[in-house]
C-alpha positions, 0 to 999 in steps of 0.5 A: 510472465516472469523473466527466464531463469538464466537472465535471473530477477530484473532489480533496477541499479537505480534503486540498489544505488538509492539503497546502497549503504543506507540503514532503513530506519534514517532513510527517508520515502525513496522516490522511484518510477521503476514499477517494474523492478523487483524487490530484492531481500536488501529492500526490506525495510525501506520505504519507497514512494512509487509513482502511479502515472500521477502522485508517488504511493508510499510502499513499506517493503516487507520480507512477503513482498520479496519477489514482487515488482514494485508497481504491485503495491501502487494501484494506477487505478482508482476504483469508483463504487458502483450502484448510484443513488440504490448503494448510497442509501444501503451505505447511509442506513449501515452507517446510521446502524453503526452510530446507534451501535456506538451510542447503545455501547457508550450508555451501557458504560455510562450505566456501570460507573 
């Protein structure tokens, strides 16, 4: 749900005063727990650690981003594959399937020299 227009974005002092007179390529990770803050134009470039509830997410602003919250580009959720032992074994056989793949195209260039 996005804020009233008349309100305008919500784009925390905290970060504008991080940011504020500094160049993006001398900056380093700016650490931040202000997932709800928006990205503004001033932003880009910058990188920013964002906090997910355990660690800080590195996240380089770029110019499609402006208009998103911060916390949309540091997941609080870690994603644990489904499908047990059945998924393991399809994974085993497509990894398997790629080495043999690296090897055919090495010894065809070992071939043309």
């Amino acid at each position: 749900m996005s804020r009233s227009l008349k309100k305008g974005p919500y784009v925390s002092p905290n970060v504008l005063k991080k940011i504020s007179g500094r160049r993006p390529e001398s900056t380093p990770v700016i650490k931040t727990w202000e997932r709800d803050s928006e990205i503004s134009p001033e932003m880009v470039g910058f990188r920013f650690g964002v906090h997910n509830g355990k660690e800080h997410i590195e996240v380089f602003v770029t110019e499609e981003m402006v208009g998103h919250r911060l916390g949309e580009f540091a997941p609080t959720r870690k994603f644990v594959r489904h499908g047990g032992k059945m998924q393991k074994e399809l994974e085993l056989k497509k990894k398997e399937a790629e080495i043999a793949a690296a090897q055919a195209a090495k010894a065809v260039v070992e071939a043309k020299k």
